[in-house]
C-alpha positions as CSV (number, residue, x, y, z in Angstrom):
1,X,92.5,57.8,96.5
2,X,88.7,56.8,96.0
3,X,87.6,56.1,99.4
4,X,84.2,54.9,98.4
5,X,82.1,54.1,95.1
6,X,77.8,54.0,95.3
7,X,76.0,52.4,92.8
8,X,72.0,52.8,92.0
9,X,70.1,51.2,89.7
10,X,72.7,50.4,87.8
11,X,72.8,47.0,85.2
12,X,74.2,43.6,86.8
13,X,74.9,45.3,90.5
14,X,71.9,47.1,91.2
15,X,72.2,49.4,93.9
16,X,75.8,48.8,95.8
17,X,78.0,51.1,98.2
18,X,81.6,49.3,98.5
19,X,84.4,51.3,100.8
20,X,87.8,51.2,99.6
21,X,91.0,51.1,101.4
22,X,94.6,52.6,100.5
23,X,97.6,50.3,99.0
24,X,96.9,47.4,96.7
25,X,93.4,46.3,96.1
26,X,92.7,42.8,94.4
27,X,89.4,42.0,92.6
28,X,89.0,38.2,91.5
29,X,85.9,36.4,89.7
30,X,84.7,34.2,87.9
31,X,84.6,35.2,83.8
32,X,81.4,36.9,83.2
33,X,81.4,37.8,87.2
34,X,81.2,41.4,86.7
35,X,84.6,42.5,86.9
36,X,84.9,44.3,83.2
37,X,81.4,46.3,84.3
38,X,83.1,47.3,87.6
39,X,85.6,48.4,85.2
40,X,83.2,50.2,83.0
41,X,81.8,51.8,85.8
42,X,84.6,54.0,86.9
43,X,85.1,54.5,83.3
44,X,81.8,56.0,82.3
45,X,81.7,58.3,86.3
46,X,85.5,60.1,85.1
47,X,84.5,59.7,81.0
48,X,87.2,61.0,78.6
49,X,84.9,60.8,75.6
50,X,81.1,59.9,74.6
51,X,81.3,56.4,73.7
52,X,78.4,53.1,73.5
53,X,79.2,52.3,76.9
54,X,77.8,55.7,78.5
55,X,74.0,54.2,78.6
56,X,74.1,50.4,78.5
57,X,75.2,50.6,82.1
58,X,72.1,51.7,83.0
59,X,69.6,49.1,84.6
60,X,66.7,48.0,82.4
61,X,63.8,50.1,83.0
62,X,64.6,52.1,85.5
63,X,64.1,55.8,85.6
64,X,67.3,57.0,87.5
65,X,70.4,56.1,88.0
66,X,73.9,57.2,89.5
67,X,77.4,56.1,90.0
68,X,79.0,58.4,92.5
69,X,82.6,58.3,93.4
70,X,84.6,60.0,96.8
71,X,87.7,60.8,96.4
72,X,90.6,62.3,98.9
73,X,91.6,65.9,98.0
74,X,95.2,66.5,96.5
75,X,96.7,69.6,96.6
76,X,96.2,69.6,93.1
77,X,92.8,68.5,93.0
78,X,92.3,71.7,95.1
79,X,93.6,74.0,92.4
80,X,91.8,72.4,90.0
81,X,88.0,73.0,92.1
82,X,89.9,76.8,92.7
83,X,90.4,77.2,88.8
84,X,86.8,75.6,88.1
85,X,85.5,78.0,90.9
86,X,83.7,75.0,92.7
87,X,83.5,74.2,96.3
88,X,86.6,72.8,98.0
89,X,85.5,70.0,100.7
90,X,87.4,67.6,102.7
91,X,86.3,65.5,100.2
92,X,85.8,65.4,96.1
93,X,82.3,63.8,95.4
94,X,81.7,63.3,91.9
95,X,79.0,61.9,90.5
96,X,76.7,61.1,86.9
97,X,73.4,60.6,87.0
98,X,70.7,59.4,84.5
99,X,67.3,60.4,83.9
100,X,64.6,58.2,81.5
101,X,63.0,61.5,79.4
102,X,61.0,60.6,76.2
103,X,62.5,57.6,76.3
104,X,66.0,58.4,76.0
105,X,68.6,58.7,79.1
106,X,69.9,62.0,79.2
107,X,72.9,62.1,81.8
108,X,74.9,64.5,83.6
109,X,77.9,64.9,86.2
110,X,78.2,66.7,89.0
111,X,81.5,67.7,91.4
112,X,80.7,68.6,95.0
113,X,77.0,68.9,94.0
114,X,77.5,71.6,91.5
115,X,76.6,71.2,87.4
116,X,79.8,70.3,85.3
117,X,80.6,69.5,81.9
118,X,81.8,66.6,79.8
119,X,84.9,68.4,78.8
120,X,85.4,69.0,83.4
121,X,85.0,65.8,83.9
122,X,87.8,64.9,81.4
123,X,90.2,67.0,82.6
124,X,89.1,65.9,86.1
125,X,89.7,62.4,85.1
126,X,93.7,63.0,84.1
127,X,94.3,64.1,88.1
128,X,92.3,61.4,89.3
129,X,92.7,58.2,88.0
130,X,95.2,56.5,85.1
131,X,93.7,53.6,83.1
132,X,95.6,50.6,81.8
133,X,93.4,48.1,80.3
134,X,93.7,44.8,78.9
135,X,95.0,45.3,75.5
136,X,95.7,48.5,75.8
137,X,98.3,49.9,73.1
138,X,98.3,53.1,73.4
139,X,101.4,54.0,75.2
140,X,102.7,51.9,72.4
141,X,101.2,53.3,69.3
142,X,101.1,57.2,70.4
143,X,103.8,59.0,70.0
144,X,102.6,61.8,71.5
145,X,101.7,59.9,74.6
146,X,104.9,58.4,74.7
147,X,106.6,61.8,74.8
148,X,104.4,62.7,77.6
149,X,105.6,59.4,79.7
150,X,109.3,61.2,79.2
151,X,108.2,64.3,80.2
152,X,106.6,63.5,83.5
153,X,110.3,61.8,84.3
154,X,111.8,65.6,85.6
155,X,108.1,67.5,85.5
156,X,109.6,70.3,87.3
157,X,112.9,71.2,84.4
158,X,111.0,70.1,82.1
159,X,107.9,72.3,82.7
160,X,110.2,75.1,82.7
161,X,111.9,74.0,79.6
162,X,108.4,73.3,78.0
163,X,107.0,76.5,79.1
164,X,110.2,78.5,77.4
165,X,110.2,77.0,74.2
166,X,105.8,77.3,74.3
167,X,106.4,80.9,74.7
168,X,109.4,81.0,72.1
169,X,107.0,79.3,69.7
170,X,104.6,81.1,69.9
171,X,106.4,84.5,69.8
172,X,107.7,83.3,66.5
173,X,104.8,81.9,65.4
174,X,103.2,85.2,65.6
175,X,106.0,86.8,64.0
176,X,105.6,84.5,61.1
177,X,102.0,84.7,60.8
178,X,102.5,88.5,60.3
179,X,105.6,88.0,58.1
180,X,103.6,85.8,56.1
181,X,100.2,88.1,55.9
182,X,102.5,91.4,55.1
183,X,103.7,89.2,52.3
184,X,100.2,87.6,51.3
185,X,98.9,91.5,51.1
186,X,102.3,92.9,49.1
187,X,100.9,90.1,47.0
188,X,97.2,91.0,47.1
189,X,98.2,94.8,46.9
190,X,100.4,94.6,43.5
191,X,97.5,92.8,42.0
192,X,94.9,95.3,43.2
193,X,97.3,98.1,42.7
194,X,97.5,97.2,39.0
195,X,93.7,96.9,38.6
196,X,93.7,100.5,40.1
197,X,95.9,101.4,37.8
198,X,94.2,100.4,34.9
199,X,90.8,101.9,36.5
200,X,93.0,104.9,37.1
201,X,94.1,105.5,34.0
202,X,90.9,104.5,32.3
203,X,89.1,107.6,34.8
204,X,91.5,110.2,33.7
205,X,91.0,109.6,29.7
206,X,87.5,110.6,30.5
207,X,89.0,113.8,31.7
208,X,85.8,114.5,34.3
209,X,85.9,117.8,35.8
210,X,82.0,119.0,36.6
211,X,79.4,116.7,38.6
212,X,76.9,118.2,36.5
213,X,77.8,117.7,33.2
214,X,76.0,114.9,31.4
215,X,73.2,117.6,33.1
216,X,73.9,120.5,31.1
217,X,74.8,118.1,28.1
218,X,71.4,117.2,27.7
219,X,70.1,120.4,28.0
220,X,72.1,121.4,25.3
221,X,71.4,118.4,23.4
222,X,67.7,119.2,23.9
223,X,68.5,122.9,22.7
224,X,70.7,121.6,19.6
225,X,68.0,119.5,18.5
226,X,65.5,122.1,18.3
227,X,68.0,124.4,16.8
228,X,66.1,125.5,13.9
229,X,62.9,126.2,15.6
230,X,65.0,128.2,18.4
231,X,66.7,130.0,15.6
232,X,63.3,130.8,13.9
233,X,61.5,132.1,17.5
234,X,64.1,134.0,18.3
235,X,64.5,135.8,15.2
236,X,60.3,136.6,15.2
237,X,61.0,137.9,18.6
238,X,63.8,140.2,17.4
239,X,61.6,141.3,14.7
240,X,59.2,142.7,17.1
241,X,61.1,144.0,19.9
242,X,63.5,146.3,17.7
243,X,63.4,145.4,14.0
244,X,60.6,147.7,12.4
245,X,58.9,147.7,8.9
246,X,57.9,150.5,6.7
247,X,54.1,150.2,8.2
248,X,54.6,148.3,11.2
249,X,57.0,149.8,13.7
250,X,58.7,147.5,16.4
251,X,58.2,147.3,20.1
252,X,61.0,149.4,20.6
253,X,59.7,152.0,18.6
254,X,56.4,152.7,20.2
255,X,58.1,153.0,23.5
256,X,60.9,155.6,22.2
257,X,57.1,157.3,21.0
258,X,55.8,157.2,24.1
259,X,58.8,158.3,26.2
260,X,59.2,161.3,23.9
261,X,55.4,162.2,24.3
262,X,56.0,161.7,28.2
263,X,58.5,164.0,28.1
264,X,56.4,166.4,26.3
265,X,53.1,166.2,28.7
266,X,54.9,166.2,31.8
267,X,56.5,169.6,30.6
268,X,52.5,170.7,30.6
269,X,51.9,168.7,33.8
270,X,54.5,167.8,35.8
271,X,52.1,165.0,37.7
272,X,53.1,163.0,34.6
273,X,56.4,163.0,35.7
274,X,55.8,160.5,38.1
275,X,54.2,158.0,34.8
276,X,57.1,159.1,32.6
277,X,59.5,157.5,35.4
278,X,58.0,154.2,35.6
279,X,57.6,154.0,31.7
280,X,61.5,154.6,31.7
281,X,62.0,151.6,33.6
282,X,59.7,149.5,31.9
283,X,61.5,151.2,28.0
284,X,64.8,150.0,30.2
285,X,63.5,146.1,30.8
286,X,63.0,146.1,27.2
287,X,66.0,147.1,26.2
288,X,67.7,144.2,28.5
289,X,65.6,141.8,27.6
290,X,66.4,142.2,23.9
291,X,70.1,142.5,24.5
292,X,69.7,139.0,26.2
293,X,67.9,137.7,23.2
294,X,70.5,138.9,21.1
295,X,73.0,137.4,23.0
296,X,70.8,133.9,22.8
297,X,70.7,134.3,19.7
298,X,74.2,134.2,18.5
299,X,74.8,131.1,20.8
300,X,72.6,129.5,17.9
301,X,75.2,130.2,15.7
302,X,76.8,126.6,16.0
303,X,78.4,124.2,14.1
304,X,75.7,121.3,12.8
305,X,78.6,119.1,14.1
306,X,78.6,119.8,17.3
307,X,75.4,117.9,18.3
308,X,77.3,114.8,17.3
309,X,80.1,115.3,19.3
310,X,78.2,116.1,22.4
311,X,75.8,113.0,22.0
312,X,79.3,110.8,21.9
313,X,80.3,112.7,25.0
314,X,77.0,112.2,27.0
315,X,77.2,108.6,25.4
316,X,80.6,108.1,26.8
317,X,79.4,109.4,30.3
318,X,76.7,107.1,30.5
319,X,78.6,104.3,29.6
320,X,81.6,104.9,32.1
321,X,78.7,106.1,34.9
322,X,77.1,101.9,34.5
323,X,80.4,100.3,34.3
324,X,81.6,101.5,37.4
325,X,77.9,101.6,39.4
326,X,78.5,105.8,40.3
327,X,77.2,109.1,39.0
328,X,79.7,111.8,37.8
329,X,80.1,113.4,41.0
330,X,81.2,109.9,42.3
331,X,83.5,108.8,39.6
332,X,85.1,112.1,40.0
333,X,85.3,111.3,43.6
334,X,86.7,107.4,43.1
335,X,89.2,108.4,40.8
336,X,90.5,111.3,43.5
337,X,90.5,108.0,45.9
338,X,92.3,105.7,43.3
339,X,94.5,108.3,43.3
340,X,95.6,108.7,46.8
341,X,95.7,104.9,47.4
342,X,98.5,104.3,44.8
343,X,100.4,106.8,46.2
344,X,100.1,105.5,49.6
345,X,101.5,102.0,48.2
346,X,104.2,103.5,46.4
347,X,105.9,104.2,49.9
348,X,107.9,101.8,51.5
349,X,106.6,99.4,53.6
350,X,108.1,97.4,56.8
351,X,108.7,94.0,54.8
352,X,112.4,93.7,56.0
353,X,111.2,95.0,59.6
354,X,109.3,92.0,60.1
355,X,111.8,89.4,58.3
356,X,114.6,90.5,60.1
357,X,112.3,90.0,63.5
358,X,111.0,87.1,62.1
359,X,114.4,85.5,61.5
360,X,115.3,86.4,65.3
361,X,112.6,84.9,67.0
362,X,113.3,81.8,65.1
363,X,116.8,81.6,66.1
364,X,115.6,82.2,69.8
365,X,112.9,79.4,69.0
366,X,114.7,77.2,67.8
367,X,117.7,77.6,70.5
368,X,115.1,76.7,73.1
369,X,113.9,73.2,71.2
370,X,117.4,72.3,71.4
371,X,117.9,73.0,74.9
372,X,115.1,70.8,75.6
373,X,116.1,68.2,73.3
374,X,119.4,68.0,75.2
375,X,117.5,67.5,78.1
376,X,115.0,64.9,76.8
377,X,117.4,62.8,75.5
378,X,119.3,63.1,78.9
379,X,116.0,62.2,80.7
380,X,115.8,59.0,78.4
381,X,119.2,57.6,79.0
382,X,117.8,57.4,82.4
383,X,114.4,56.0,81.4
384,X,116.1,53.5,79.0
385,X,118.1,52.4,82.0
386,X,115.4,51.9,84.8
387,X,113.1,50.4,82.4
388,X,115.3,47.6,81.2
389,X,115.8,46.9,85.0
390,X,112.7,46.8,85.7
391,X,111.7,44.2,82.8
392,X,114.6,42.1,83.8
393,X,113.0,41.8,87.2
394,X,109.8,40.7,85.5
395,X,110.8,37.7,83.5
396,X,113.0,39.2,80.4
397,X,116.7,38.8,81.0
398,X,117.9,40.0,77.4
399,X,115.8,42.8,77.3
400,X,116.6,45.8,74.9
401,X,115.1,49.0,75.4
402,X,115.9,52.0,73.5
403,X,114.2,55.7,72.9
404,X,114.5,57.1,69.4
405,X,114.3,60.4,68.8
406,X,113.1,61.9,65.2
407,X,113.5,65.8,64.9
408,X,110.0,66.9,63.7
409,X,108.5,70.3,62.6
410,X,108.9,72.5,65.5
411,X,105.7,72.3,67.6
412,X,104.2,74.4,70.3
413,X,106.1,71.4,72.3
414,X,109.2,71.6,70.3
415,X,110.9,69.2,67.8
416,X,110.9,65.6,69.2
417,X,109.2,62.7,67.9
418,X,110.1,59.7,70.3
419,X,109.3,56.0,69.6
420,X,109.8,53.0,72.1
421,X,111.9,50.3,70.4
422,X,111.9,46.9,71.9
423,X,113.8,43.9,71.3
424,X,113.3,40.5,73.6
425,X,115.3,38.2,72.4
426,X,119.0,38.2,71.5
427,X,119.8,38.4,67.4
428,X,116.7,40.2,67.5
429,X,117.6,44.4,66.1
430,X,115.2,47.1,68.1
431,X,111.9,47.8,66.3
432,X,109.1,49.6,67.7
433,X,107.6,47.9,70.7
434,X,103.4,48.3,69.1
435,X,105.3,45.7,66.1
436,X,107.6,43.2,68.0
437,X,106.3,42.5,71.6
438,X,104.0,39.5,72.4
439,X,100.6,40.3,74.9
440,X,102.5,38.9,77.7
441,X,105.3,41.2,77.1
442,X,104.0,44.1,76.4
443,X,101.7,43.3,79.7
444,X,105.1,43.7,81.4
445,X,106.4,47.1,79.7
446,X,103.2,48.7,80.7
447,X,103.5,47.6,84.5
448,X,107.5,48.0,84.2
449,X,106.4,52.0,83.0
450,X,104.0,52.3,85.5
451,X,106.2,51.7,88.2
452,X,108.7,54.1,87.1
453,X,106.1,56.5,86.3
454,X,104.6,56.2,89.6
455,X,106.3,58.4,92.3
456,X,106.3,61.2,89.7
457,X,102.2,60.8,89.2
458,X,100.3,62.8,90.8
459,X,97.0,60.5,90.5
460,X,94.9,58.5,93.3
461,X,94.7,56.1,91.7
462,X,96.3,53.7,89.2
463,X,93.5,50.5,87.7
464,X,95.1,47.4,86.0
465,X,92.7,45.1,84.5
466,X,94.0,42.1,83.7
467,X,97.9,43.4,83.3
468,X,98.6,40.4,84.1
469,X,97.5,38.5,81.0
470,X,99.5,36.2,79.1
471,X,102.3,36.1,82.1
472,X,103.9,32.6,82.9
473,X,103.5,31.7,86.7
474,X,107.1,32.4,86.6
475,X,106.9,35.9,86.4
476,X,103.8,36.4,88.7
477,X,105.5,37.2,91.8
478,X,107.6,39.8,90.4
479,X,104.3,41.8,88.9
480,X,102.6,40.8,92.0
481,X,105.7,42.5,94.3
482,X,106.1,45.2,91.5
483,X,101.8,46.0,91.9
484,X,102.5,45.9,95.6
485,X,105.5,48.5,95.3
486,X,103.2,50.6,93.0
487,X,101.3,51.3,95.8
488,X,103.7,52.5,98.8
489,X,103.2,55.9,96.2
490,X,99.6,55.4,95.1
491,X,96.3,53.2,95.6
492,X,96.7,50.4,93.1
493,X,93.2,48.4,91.9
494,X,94.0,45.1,90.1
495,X,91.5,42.8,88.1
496,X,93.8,39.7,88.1
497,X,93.1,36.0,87.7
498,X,96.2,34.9,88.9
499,X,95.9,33.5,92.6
500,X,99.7,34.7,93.6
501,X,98.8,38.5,92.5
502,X,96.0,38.6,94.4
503,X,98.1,36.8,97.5
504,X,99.7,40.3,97.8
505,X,97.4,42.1,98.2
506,X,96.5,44.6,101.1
507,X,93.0,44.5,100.0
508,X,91.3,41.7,98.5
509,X,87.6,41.8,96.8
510,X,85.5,38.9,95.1
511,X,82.7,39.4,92.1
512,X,80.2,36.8,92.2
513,X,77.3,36.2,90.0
514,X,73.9,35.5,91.9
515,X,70.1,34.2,89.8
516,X,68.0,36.1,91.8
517,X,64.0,36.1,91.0
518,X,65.1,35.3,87.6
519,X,67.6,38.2,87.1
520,X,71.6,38.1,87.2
521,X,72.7,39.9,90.2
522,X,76.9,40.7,90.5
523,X,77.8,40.8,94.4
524,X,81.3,42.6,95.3
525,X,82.4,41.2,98.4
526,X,85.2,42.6,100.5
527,X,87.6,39.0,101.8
528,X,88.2,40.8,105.0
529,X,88.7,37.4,106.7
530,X,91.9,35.1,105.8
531,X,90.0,32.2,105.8
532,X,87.3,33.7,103.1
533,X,90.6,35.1,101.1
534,X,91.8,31.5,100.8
535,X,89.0,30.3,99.9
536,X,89.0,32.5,97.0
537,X,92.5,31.9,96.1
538,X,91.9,28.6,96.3
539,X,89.1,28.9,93.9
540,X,91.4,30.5,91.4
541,X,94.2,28.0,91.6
542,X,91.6,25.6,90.7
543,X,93.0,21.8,90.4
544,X,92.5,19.1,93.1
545,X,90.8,21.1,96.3
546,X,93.1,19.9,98.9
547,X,96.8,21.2,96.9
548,X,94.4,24.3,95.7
549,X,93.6,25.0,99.4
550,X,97.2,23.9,100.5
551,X,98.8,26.2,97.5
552,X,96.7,29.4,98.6
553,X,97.3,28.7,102.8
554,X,101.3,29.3,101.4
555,X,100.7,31.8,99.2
556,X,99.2,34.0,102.5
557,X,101.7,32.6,104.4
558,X,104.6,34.3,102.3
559,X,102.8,37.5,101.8
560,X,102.3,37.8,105.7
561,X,106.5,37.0,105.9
């Protein structure tokens, strides 16, 4: 429950501290009192999302200012400060301050003291307080909310029903997913595998075997096109090294002289055996060296031809070496790669494996959405039946109330799509409540929910503002005794305008609007004393003073019986 609520600086109230009480808590004003900022307040301390309303409750010109809430600790607002590792106290403070910086408020929240976020605060919010406002449709025109109103009839099954089929979900879901990218790569592979192919098969043509040959085919391009002058040098050279003329005797020849006339001195003086040794050596050198020439030489013995074919060759390898962005020694290399890829994808791969899994886990999947189908539609029999009971009570005798379920795309919270169909009138076939019912009776559905939905809530607090709008006089004291029920479970807050609502009351506050030094000041006063109360009930009765004052004396009278 919120025990107490402080106020500073902020817009119509000022700065305020109001304690709070268990049970059912009235709040009554004038229009333009301050009741729909009291509202906003408790709104904009436990926000859900960033809206408008965040700053404009801030009191002109001031340079701070805080709303800050106590609450009473629930077991499960324990686990919640556990799982947010923040300090568990006797009490839950939470607070949200704001600070004028470059003018522009910059706000934040804070639990127990400590830092939190926006997205805390929401989840905070859920535990600690439940909302219904005047107007408010959305248990009418959300689905999803309205399967979460079924839900919280048999939390503890259904948690464990919801947790199964979570879990069967999303084993199958990852199943699937990998089903579905084994068959997106097959997909992807086939396509890549035939561009390898082609690449492949374009590489081998080219029939690359040495890293180095566009290398050597220039050099021998090079050598082919200076063929004639090779030809010519080498043929000089040849001519001087061992080809002699009549008068000019080759290379060869002088050294065979001088080896023989070696031979002849060292037989005189064998000292010169020692020159006639090295000369050998040097005679032999020659003798190498012009065999090498020779064998040069008849590698010039080529066809003219062949320069052509090994410029379209080096042409051809220059080409392939651009289009593919690699030297020879890496095409040779990409093409050994190529190579071993396709015959990796050629084996089999584990396609059926993860259908035949896949097909499993979806059996198993969807067994477990039927299972709690079953039991949601169970659930609803029972909510159909409480519900109509309840609105009977509040002023609709021919009330028809009816859940519909429509099977949807199974979900990480299974196949059910519910809809609330209403009908209050007889002749009248179901439709969907957010279409048929009038404000005042869909006032009534929401208060006829709440109080079915209220022993199984594990809030503090439930806040009606103005719930009980559009309702005939008639009907009154059944919301008022249905509000006062409501709160044997949980603290109930009401913003009413309706005198017998407020009669049953355990706790009963007043809004007034003061001019003060020329501002608007909103005072929240606490009708501790019956004769203040009846004064005030009185005062919303309204009519001739002495029936008002008589009609709210009775209406005290039958709340104290």
């Amino acid at each position: 429950m919120l025990s107490i609520l402080r106020f500073q600086n902020i817009a119509l109230f000022g700065s305020l501290e109001v304690d709070f009480s268990t049970g059912f808590t009235a709040f009554t004003g004038e229009t333009g009192s301050g009741k729909s900022i009291f509202i906003d307040t408790l709104n904009a301390l436990l926000v859900s999302k960033k809206t408008s309303l965040d700053n404009r409750l801030v009191k002109k010109d001031s340079i701070f200012s805080c709303i800050e809430g106590v609450f009473s600790v629930s077991p499960l607002i324990k686990e919640w400060l556990t799982n947010e590792e923040l300090e568990v106290d006797d009490d839950l403070i939470v607070s949200r301050e704001w600070r004028l910086k470059e003018n522009k408020y910059k706000s934040r929240f804070r639990v127990n003291g400590t830092l939190v976020n926006r997205e805390q605060i929401s989840s905070l919010r859920s535990l600690l307080l439940d909302f219904t406002l005047q107007g408010d449709s959305s248990t009418f025109n959300d689905p999803t909310n309205q399967l979460y109103l079924l839900d919280s009839l048999s939390s503890n099954k259904i948690k464990e029903l919801s947790k199964n089929v979570s879990e069967g979900w999303k084993i199958w879901s990852d199943c699937n997913t990998q089903l579905k990218q084994a068959q997106e790569q097959i997909n992807n592979l086939k396509i890549e595998s035939e561009e390898m192919k082609n690449i492949y098969d374009d590489l081998v043509q080219l029939s690359l075997e040495d890293p180095n040959e566009d290398i050597k085919l220039e050099t021998n391009q090079n050598r082919l096109s200076n063929l004639l002058r090779l030809q010519e040098g080498i043929s000089s050279l040849l001519l001087r090294l061992s080809e002699s003329l009549d008068e000019y005797p080759s290379l060869l020849d002088h050294t065979n002289f001088c080896i023989n006339e070696l031979k002849i001195l060292s037989k005189i003086d064998s000292s010169i055996q020692t020159i006639l040794d090295n000369f050998s050596l040097i005679t032999n050198d020659f003798y190498e060296v012009t065999c090498q020439i020779k064998k040069y030489q008849r590698t010039l013995e080529v066809d003219p031809c062949s320069l052509n074919d090994l410029q379209n060759r080096l042409s051809l390898l220059k080409f392939y070496q651009k289009k593919y962005h690699r030297n020879l020694a890496e095409l040779i290399q990409y093409q050994d790669e190529i190579s071993y890829e396709l015959s990796l994808r050629e084996s089999s791969n584990n396609i059926e494996e993860l259908l035949s899994i896949e097909i499993d886990k979806r059996k198993k999947r969807d067994k477990l959405n039927n299972e709690l189908s079953s039991f949601r539609k169970k659930i609803a029999l029972q909510f159909e039946e409480k519900l109509i009971k309840n609105l009977k009570k509040l002023g609709i005798p021919n009330v028809r109330f009816k859940v519909v379920f429509q099977e949807s795309e199974p979900t990480i919270n299974g196949i059910d799509k519910v809809n609330f169909f209403f009908s209050a009138n007889p002749g009248y076939p179901l439709a969907p409540l957010s279409e048929l019912a009038s404000g005042g009776e869909k006032a009534r559905v929401l208060l006829a929910i709440k109080a079915i939905f209220a022993s199984f809530n594990t809030r503090n607090l439930l806040i009606f503002d103005e719930i009980d709008s559009g309702v005939s006089g008639s009907v009154s004291s059944c919301v008022a005794k249905m509000l006062h029920k409501l709160s044997i479970h949980t603290q109930v807050f009401c913003v009413t305008h309706q005198p017998l609502i407020a009669a049953f009351a355990d706790n009963h506050f007043a809004f007034k609007k003061q001019l003060i030094a020329g501002q608007s000041i909103s005072t929240l006063t606490n009708l501790g004393e019956r004769e203040a109360r009846q004064k005030e009930l009185a005062s919303l009765a309204g009519g001739n003073i002495v029936e008002a004052n008589a009609y709210a004396a009775s209406l005290l009278e039958h709340k104290a019986a």
